[in-house]
N, CA, C and O atoms as CSV, one atom per row, in Angstrom:
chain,resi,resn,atom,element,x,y,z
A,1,UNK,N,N,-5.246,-2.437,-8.173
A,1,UNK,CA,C,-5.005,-3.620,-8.950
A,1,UNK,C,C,-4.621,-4.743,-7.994
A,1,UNK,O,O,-3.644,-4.489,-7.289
A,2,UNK,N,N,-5.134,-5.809,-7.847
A,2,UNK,CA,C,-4.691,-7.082,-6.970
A,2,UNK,C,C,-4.239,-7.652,-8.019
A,2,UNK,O,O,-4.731,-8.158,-9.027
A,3,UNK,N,N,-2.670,-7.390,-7.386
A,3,UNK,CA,C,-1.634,-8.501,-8.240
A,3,UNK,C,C,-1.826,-10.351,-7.573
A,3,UNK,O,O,-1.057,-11.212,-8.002
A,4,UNK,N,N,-2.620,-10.608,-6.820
A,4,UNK,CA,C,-3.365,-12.191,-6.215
A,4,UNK,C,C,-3.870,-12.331,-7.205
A,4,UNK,O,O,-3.669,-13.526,-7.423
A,5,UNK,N,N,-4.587,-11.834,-8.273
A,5,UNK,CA,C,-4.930,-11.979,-8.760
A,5,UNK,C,C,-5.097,-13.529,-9.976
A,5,UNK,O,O,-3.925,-13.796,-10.238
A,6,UNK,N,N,-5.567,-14.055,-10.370
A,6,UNK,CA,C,-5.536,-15.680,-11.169
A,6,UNK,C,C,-4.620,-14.672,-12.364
A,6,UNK,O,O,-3.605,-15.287,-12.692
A,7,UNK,N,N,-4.700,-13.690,-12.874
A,7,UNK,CA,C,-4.142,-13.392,-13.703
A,7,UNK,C,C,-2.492,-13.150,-13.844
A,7,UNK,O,O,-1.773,-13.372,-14.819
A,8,UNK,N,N,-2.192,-12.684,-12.696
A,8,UNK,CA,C,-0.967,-12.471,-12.270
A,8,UNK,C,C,-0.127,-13.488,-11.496
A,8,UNK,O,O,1.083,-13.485,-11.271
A,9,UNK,N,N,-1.146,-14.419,-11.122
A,9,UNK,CA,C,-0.255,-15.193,-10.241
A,9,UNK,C,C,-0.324,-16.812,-11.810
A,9,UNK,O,O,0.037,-17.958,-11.540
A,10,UNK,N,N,-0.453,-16.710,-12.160
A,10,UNK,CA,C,-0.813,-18.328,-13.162
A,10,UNK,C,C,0.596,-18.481,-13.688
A,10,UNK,O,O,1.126,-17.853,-14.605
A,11,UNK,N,N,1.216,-19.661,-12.754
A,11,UNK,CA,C,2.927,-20.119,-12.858
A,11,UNK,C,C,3.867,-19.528,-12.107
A,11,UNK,O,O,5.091,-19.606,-12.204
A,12,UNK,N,N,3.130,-18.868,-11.271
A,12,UNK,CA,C,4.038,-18.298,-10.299
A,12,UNK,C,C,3.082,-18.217,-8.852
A,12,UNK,O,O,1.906,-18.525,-8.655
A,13,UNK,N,N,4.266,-17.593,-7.837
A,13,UNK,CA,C,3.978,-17.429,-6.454
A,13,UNK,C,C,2.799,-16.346,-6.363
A,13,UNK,O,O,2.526,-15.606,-7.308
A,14,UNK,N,N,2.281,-16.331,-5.412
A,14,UNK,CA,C,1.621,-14.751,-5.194
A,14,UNK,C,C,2.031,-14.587,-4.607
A,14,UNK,O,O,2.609,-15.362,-3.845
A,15,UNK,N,N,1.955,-12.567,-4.587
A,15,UNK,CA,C,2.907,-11.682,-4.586
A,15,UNK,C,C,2.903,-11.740,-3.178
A,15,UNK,O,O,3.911,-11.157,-2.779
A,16,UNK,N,N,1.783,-12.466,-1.622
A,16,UNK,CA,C,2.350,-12.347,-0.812
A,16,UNK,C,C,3.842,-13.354,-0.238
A,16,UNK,O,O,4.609,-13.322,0.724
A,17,UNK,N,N,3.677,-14.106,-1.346
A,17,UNK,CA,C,4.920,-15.287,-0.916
A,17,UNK,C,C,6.273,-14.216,-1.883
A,17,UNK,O,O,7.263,-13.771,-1.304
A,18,UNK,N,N,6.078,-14.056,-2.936
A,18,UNK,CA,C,7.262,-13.614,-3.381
A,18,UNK,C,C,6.880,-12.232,-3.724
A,18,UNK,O,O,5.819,-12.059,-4.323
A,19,UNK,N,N,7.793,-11.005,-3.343
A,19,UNK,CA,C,6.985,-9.379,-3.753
A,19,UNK,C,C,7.804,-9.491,-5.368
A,19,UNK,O,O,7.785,-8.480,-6.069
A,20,UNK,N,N,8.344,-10.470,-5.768
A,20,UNK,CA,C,9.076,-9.380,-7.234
A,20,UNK,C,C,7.735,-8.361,-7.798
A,20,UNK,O,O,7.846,-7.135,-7.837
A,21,UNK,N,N,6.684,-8.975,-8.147
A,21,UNK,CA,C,5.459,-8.514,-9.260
A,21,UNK,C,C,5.021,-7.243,-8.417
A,21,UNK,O,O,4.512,-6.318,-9.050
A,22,UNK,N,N,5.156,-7.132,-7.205
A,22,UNK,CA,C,4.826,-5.523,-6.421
A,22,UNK,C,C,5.896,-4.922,-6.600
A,22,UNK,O,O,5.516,-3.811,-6.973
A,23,UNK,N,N,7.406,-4.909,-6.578
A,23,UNK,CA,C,8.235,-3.804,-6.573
A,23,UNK,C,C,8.412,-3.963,-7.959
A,23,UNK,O,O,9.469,-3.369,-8.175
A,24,UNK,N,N,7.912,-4.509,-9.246
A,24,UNK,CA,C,7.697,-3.925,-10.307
A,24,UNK,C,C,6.829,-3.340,-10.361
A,24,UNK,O,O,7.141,-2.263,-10.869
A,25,UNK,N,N,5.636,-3.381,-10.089
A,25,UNK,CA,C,4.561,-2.636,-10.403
A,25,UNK,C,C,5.008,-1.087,-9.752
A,25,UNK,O,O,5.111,-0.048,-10.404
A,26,UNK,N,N,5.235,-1.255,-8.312
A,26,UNK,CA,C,5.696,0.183,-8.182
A,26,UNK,C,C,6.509,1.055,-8.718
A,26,UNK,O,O,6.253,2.247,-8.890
A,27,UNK,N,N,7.200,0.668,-8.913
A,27,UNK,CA,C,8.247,0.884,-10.031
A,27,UNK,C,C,7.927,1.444,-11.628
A,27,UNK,O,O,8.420,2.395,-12.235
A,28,UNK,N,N,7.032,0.581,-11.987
A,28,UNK,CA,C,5.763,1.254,-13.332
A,28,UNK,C,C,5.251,2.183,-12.874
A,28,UNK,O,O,5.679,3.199,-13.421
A,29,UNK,N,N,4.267,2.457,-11.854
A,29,UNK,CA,C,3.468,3.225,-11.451
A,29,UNK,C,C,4.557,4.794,-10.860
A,29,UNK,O,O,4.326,5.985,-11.073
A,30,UNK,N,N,5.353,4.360,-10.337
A,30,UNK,CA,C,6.026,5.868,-10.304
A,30,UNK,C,C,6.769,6.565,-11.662
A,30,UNK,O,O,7.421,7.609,-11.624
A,31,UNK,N,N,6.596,6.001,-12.493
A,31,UNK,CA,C,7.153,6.415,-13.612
A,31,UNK,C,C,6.264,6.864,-14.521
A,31,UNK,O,O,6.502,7.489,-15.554
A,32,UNK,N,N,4.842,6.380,-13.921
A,32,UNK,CA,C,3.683,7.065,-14.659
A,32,UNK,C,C,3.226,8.629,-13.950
A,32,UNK,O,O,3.183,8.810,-12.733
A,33,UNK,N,N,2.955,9.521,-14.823
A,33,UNK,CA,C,2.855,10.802,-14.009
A,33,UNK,C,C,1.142,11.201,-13.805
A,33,UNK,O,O,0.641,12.147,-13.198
A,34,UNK,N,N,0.705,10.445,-14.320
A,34,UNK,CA,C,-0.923,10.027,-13.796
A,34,UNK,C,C,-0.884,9.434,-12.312
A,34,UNK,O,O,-1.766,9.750,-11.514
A,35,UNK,N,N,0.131,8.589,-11.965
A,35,UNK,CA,C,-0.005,7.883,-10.658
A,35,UNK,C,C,-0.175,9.036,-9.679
A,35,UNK,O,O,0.690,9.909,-9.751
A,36,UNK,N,N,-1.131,9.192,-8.784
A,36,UNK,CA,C,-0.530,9.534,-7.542
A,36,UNK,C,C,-0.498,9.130,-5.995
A,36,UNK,O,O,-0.093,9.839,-5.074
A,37,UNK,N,N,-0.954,7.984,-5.921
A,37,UNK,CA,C,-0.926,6.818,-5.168
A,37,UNK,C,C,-1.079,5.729,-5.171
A,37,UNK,O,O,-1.861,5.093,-5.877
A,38,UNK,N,N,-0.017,5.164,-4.014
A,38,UNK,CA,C,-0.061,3.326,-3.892
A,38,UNK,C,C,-0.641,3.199,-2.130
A,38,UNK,O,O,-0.490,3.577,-0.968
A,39,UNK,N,N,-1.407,2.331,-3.099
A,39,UNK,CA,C,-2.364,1.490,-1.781
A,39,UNK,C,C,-1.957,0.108,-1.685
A,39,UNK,O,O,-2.239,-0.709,-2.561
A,40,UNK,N,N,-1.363,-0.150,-0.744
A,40,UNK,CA,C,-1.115,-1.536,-0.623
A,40,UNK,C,C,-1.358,-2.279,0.848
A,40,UNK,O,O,-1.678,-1.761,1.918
A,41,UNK,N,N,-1.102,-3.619,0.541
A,41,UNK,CA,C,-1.914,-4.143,1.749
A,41,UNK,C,C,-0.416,-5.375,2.032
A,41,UNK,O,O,0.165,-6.039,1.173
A,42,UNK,N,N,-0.260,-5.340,2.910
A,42,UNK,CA,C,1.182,-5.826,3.557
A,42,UNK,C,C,0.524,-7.028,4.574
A,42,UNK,O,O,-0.124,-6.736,5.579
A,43,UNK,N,N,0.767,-8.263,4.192
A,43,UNK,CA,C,-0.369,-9.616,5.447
A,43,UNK,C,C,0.889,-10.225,5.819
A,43,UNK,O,O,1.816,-10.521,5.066
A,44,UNK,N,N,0.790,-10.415,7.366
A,44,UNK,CA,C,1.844,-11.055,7.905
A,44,UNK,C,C,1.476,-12.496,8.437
A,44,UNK,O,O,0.296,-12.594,8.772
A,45,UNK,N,N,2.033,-13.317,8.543
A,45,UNK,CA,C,1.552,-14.553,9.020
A,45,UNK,C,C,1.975,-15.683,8.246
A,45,UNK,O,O,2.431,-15.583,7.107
A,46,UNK,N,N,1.813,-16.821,8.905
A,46,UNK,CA,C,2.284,-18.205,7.439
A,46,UNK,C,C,1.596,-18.140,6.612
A,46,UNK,O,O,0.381,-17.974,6.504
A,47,UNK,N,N,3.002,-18.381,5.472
A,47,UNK,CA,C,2.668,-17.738,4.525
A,47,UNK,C,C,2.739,-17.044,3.567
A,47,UNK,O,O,2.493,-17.175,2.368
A,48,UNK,N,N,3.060,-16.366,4.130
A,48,UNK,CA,C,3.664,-14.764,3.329
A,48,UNK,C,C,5.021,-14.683,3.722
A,48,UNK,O,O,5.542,-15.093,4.759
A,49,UNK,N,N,5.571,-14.045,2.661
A,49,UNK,CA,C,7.058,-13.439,2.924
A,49,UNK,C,C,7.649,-13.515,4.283
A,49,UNK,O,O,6.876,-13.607,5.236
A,50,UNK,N,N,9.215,-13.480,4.526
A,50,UNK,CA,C,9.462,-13.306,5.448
A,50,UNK,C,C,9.155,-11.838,6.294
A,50,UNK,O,O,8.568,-11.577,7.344
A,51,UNK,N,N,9.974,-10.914,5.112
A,51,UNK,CA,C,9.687,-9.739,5.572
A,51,UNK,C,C,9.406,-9.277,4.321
A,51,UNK,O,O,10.212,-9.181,3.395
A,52,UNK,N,N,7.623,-8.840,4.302
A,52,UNK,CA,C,7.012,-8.227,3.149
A,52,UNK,C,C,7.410,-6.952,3.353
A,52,UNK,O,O,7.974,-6.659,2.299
A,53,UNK,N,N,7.462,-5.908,4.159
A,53,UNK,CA,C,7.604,-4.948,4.055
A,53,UNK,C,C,8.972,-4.478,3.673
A,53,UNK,O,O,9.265,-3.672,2.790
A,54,UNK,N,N,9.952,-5.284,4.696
A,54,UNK,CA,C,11.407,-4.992,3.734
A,54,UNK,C,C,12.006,-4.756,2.664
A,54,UNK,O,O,12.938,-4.080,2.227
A,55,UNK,N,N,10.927,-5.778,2.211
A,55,UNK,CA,C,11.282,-6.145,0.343
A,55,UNK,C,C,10.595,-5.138,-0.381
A,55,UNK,O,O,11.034,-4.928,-1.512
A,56,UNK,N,N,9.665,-4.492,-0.021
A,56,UNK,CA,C,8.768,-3.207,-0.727
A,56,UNK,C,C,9.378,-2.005,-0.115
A,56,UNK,O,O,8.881,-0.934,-0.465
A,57,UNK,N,N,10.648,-1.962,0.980
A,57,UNK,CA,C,10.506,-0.823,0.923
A,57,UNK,C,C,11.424,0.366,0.297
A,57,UNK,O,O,11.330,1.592,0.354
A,58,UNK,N,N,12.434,-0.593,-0.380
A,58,UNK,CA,C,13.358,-0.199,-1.719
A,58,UNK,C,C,12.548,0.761,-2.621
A,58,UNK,O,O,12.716,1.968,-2.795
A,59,UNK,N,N,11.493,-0.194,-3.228
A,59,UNK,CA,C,10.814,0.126,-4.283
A,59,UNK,C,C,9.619,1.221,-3.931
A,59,UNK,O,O,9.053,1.900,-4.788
A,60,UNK,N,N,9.298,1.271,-2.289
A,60,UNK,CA,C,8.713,2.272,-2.326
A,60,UNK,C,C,9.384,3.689,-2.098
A,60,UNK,O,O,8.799,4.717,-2.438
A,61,UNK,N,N,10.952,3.702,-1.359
A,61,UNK,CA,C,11.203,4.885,-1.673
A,61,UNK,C,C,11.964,5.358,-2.985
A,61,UNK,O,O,12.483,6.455,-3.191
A,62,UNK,N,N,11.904,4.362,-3.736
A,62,UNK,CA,C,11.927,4.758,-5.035
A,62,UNK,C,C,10.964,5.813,-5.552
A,62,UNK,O,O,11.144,7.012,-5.765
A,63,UNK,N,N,9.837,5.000,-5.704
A,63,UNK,CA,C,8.772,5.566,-6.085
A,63,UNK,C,C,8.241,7.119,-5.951
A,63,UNK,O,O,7.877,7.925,-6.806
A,64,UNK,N,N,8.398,7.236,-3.903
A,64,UNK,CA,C,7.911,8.404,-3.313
A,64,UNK,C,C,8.867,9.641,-3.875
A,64,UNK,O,O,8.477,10.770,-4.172
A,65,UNK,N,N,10.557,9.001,-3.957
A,65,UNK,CA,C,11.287,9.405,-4.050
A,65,UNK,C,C,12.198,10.446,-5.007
A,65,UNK,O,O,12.966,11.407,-4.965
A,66,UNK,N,N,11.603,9.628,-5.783
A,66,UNK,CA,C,12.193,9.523,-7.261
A,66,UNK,C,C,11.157,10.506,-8.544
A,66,UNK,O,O,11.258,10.450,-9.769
A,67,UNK,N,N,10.420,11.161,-7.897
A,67,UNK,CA,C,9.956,12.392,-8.948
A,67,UNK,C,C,10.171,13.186,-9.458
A,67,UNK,O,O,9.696,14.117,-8.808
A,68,UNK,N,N,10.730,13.639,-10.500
A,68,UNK,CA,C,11.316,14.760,-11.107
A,68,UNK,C,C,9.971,16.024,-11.142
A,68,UNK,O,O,8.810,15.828,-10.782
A,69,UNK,N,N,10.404,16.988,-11.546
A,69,UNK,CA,C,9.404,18.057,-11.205
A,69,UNK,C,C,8.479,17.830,-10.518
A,69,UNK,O,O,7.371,17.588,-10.998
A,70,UNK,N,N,8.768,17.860,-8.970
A,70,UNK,CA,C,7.405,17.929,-7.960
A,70,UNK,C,C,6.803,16.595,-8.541
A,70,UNK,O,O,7.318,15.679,-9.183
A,71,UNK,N,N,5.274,16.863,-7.992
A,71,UNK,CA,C,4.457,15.741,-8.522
A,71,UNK,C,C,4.565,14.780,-8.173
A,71,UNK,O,O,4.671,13.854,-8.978
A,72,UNK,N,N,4.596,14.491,-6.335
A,72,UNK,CA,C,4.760,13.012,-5.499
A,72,UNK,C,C,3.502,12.602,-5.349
A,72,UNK,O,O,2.354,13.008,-5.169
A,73,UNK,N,N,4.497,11.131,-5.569
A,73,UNK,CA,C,4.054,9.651,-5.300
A,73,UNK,C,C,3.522,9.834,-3.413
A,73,UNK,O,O,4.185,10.241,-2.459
A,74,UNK,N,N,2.498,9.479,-3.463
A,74,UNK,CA,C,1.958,9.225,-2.233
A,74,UNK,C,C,2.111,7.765,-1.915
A,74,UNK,O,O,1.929,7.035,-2.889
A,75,UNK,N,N,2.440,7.085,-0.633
A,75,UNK,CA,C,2.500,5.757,-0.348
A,75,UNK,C,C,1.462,5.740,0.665
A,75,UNK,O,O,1.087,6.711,1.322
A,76,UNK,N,N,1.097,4.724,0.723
A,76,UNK,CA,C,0.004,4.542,1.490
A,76,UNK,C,C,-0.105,2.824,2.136
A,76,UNK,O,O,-0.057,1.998,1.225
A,77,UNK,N,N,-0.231,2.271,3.435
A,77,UNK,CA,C,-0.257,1.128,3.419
A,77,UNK,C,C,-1.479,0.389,4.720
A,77,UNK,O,O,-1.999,1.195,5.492
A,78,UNK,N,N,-1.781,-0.873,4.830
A,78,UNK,CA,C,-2.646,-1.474,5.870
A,78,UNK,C,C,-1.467,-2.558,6.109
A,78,UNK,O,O,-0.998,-3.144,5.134
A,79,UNK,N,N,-1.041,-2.792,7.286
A,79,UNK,CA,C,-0.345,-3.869,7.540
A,79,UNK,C,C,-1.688,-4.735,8.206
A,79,UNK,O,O,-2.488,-4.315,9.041
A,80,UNK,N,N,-1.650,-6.079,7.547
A,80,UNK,CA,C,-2.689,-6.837,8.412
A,80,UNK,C,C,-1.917,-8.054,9.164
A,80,UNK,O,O,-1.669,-9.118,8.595
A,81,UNK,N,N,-1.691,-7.871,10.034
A,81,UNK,CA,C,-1.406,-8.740,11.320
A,81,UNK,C,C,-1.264,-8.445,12.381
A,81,UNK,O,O,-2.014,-7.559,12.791
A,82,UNK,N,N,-0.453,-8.912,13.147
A,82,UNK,CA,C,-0.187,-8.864,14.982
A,82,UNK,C,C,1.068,-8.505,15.317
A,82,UNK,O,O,1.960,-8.095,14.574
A,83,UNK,N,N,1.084,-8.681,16.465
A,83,UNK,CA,C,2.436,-8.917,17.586
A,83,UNK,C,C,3.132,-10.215,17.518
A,83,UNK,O,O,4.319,-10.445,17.747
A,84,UNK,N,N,1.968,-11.218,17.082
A,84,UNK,CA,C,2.408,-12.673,17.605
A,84,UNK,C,C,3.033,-13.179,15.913
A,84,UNK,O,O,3.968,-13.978,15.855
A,85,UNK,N,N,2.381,-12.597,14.584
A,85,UNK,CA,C,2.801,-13.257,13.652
A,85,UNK,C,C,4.651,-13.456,13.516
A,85,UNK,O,O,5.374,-12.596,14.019
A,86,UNK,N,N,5.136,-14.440,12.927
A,86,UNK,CA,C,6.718,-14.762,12.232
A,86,UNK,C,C,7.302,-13.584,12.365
A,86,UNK,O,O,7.971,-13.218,13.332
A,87,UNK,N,N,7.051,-12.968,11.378
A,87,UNK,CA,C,7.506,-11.501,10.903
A,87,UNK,C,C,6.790,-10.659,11.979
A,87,UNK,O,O,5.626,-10.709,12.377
A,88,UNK,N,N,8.492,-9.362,12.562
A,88,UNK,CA,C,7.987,-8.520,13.649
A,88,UNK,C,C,6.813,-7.541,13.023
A,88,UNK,O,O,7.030,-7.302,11.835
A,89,UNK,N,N,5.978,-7.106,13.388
A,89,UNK,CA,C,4.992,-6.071,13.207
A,89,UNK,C,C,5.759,-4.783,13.205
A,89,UNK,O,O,6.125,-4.125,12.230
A,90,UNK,N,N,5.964,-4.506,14.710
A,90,UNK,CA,C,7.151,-3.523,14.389
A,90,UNK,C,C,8.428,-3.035,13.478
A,90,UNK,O,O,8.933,-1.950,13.188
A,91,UNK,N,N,8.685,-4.456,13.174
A,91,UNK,CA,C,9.441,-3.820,12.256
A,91,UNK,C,C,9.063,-3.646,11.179
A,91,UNK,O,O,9.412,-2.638,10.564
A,92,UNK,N,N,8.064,-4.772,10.520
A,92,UNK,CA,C,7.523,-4.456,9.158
A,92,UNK,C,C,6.942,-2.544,8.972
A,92,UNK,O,O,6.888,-1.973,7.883
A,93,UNK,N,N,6.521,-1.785,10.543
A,93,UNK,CA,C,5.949,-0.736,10.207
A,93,UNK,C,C,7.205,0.034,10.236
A,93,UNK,O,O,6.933,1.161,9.824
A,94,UNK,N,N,8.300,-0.044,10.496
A,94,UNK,CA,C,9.553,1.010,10.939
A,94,UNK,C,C,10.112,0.531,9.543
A,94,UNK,O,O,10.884,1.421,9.187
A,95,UNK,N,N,10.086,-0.321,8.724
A,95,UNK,CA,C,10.390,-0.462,7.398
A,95,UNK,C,C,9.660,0.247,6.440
A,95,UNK,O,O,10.226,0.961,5.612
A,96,UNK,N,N,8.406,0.098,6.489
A,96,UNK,CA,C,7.148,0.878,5.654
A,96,UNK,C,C,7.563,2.961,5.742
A,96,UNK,O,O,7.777,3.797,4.865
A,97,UNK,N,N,7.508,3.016,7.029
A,97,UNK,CA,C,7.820,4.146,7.822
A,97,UNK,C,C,8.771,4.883,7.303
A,97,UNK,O,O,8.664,6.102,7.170
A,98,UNK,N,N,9.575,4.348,7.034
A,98,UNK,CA,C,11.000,5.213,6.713
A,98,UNK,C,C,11.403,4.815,5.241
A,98,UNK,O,O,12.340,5.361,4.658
A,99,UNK,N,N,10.837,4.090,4.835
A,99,UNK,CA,C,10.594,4.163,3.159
A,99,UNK,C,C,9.672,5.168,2.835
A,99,UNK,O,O,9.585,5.442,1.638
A,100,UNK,N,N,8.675,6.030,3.945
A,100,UNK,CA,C,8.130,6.864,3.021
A,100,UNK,C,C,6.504,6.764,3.443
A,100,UNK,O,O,5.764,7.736,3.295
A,101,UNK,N,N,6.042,5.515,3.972
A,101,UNK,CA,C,4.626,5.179,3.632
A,101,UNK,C,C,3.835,5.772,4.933
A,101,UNK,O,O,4.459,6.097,5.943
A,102,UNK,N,N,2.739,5.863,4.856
A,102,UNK,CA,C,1.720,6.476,5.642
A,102,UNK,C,C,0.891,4.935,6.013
A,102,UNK,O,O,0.261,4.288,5.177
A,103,UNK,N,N,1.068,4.557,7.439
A,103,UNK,CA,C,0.594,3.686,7.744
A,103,UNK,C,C,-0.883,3.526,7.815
A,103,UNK,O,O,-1.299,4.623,7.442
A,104,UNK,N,N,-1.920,2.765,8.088
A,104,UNK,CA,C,-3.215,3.057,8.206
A,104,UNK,C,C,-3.700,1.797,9.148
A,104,UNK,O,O,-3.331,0.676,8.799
A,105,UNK,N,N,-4.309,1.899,10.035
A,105,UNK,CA,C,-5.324,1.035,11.045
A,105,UNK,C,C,-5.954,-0.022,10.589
A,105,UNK,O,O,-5.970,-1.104,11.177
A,106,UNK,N,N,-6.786,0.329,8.994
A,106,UNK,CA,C,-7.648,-0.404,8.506
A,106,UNK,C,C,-7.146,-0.075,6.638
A,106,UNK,O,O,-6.352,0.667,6.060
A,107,UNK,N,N,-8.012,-0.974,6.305
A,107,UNK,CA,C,-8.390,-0.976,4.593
A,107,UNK,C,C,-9.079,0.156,4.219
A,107,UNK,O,O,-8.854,0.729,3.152
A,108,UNK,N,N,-10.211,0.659,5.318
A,108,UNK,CA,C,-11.054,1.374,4.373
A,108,UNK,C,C,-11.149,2.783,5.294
A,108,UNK,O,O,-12.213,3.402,5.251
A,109,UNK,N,N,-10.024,3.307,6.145
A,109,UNK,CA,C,-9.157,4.138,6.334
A,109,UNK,C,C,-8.142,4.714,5.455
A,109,UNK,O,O,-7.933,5.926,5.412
A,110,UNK,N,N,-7.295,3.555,4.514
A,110,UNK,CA,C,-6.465,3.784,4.196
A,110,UNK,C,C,-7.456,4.330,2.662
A,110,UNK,O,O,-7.179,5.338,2.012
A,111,UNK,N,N,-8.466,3.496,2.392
A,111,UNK,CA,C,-9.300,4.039,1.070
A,111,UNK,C,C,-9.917,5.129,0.982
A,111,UNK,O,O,-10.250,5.647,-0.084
A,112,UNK,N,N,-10.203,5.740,2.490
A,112,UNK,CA,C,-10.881,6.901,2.676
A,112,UNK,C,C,-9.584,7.931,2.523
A,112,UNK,O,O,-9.896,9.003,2.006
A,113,UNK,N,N,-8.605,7.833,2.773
A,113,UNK,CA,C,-7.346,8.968,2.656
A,113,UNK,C,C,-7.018,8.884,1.143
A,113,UNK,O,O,-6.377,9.826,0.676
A,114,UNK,N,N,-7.337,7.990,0.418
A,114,UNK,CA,C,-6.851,7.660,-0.663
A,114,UNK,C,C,-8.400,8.567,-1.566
A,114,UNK,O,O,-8.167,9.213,-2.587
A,115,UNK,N,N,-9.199,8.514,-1.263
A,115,UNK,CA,C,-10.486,9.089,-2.001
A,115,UNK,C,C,-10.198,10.564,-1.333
A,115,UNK,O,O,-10.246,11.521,-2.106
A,116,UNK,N,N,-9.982,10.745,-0.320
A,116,UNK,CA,C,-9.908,12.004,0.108
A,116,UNK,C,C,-9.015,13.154,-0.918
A,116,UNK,O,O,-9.444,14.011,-1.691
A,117,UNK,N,N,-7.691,12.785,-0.576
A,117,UNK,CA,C,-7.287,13.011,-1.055
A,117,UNK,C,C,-7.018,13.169,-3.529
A,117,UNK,O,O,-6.534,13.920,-4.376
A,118,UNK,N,N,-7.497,12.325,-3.452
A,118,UNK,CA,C,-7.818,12.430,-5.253
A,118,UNK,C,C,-8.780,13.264,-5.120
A,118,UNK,O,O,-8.381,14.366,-5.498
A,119,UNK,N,N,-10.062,13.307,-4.705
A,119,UNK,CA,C,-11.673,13.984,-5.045
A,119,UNK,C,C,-11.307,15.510,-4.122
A,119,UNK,O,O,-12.084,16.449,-4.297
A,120,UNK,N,N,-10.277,15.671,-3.288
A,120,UNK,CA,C,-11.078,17.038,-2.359
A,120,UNK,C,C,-12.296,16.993,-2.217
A,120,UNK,O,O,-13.083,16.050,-2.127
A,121,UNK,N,N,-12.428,18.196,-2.200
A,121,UNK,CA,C,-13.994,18.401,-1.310
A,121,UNK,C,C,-14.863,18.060,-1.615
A,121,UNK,O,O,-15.727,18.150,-0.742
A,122,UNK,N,N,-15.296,17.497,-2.848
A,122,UNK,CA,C,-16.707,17.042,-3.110
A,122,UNK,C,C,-16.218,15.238,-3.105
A,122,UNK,O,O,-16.904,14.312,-3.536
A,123,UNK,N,N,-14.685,15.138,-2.409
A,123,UNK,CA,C,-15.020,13.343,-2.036
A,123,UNK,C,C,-15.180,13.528,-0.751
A,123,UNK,O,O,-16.089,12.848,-0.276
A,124,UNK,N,N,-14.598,14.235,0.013
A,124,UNK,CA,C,-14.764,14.571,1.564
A,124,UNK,C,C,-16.221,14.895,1.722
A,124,UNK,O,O,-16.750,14.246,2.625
A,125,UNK,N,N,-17.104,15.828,1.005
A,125,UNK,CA,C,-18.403,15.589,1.290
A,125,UNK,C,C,-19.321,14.444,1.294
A,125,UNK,O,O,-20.454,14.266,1.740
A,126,UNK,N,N,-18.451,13.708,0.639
A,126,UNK,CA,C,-19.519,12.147,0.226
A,126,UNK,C,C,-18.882,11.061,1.044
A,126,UNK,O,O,-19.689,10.143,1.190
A,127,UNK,N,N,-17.913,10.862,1.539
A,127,UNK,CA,C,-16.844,10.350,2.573
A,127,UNK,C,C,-17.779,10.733,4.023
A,127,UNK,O,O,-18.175,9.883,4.820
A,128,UNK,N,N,-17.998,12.116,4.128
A,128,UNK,CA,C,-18.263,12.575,5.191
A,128,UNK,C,C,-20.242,11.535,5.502
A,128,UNK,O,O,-20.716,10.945,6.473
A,129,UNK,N,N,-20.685,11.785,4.296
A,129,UNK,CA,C,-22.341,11.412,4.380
A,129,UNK,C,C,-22.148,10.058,4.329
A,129,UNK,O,O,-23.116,9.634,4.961
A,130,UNK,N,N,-21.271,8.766,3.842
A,130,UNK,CA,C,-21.200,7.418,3.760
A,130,UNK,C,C,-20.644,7.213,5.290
A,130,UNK,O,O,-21.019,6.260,5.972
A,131,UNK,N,N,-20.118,7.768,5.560
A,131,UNK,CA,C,-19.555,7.333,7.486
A,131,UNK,C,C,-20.824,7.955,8.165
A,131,UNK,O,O,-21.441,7.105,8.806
A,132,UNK,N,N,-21.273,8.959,8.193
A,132,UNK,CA,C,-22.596,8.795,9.041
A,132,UNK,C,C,-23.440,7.421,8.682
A,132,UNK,O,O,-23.913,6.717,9.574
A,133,UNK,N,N,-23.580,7.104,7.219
A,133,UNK,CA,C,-24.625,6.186,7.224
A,133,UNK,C,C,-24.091,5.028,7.914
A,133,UNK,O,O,-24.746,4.736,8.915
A,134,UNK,N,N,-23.038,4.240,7.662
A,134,UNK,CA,C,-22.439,3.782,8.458
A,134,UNK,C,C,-22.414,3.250,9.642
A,134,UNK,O,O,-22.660,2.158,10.154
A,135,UNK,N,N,-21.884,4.778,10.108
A,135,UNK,CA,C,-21.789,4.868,11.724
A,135,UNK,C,C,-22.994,5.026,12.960
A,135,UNK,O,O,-22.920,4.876,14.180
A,136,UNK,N,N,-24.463,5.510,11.789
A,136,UNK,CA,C,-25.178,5.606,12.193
A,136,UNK,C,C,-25.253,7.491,12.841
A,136,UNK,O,O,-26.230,7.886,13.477
């Protein structure tokens, strides 16, 4: 769900300037027992939050945290920026990190662990044949 969305953001900030509308949503979503992962995308730079990850990472070890009978919340995240952006990189990932989240390189790394994981083996077989085509 992109909470950027025109729908979510109409009279308000988007959620990379202000996270309230993400640590609610997480917050919904761990309380749903259908959920079993959050994919999120953390952008550093002017702009955005001071520290986006700080502010999510309450609500994500809530989430991971907070399951009654088994049945975890997987976190999952892409930090997109640098060394050089406002906000440290490092720390945004040692925040993510120890709230719980499984960092990822890319977007469609973090989508491939995220399909992997829901489908097993018959998404890993089709995961496996879309990266050859791909990759060549």
């Amino acid at each position: 769900m992109d909470l950027g969305d025109e729908f979510f953001t109409a009279g308000r900030a988007h959620p990379m300037i202000d996270p309230t509308l993400r640590r609610l949503r997480i917050a919904q979503e761990a309380g749903d027992p259908e959920s079993a992962e959050l994919l999120l995308d953390v952008v550093l730079g002017y702009g955005s939050a001071s520290d986006p990850g700080g502010a999510l990472a309450g609500a994500i070890r809530g989430a991971v945290g907070g399951r009654k009978n088994g049945g975890g919340l997987v976190a999952m995240a892409h930090i997109c920026g640098t060394g050089t952006d406002p906000q440290s990189y490092k720390e945004q990932s040692d925040s993510l990190t120890s709230a719980g989240t499984h960092l990822f390189s890319s977007n469609a790394l973090m989508a491939s662990a995220a399909a992997l994981m829901a489908g097993g083996d018959a998404a890993s077989a089709r995961l496996k044949a879309k990266w050859g085509e791909l990759l060549g």
